[in-house]
C-alpha positions in Angstrom: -10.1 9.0 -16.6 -7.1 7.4 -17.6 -5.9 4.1 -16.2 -3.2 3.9 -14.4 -0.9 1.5 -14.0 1.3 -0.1 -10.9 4.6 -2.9 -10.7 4.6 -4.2 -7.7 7.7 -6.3 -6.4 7.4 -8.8 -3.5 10.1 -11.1 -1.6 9.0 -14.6 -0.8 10.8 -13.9 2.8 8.4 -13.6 5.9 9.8 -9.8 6.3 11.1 -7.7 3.2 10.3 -4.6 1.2 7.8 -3.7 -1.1 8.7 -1.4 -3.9 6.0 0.5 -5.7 6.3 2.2 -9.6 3.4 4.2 -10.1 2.6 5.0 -14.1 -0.2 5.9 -16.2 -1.2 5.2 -19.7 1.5 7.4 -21.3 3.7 6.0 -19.4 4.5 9.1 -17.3 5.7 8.4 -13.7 2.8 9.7 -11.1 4.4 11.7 -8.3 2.3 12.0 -5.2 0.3 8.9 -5.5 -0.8 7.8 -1.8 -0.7 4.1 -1.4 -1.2 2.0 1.8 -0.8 -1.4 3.0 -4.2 -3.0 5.0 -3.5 -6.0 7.2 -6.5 -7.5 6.3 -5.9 -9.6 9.8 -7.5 -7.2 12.8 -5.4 -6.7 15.6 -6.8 -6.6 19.3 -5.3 -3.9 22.0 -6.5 -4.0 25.3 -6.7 -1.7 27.7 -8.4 -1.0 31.1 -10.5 1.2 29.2 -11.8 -1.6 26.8 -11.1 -3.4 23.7 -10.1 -2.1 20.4 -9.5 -4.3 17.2 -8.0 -2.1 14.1 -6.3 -3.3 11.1 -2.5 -2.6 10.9 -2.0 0.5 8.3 1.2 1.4 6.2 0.9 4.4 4.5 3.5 6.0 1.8 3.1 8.2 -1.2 5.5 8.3 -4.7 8.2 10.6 -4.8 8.7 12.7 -8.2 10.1 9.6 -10.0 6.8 7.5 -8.9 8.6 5.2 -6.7 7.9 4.3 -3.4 9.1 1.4 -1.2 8.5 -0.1 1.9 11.1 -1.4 4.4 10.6 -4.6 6.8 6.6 -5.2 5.6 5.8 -8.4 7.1 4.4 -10.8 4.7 0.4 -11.5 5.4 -3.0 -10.9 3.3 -2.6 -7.6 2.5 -5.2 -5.0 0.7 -3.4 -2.4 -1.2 -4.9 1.0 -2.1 -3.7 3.8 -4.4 -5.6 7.3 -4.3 -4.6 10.5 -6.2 -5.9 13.7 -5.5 -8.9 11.8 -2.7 -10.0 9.4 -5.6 -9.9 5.7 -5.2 -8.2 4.7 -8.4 -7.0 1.1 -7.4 -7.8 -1.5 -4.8 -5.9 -5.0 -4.8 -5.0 -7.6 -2.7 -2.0 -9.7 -2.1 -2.3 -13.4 -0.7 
């Protein structure tokens, strides 16, 4: 498998975007590349029907030039995932 490769861009503001560039080792752009955003903070809804704690979830895939961004993320521990074709091929986390 090869490795591929991500540039990440953050803002130091408490709410900006996050801008994605999504590579390999050839350094051909890779289209199609799902990526999400994990709160690792859980969030609590309640209801009359009970209690339900989930993890906030931004999702997003690459266009054809391997870009993707992401408008008004809030800043907050974050795990990122990328997954091509149902595999796993990156996991990181932003502090």
């Amino acid at each position: 498998m090869k490795p591929i490769y991500l540039t990440v861009e953050i803002t130091t503001a408490t709410t900006g975007q996050v801008a994605f560039k999504v590579y390999d080792d050839t350094g051909s752009v890779v289209s199609g590349a799902e990526v999400n955003l994990i709160s690792k903070a859980f969030y609590v809804n309640v209801t009359p029907q009970g209690r339900q704690e989930y993890n906030n979830v931004i999702k997003g895939i690459t266009n054809s030039e391997g870009y993707l961004l992401f408008i008004d993320v809030q800043r907050e521990n974050i795990d990122i995932s990328l997954m091509l074709s149902a595999m796993i091929l990156m996991r990181m986390w932003l502090l």
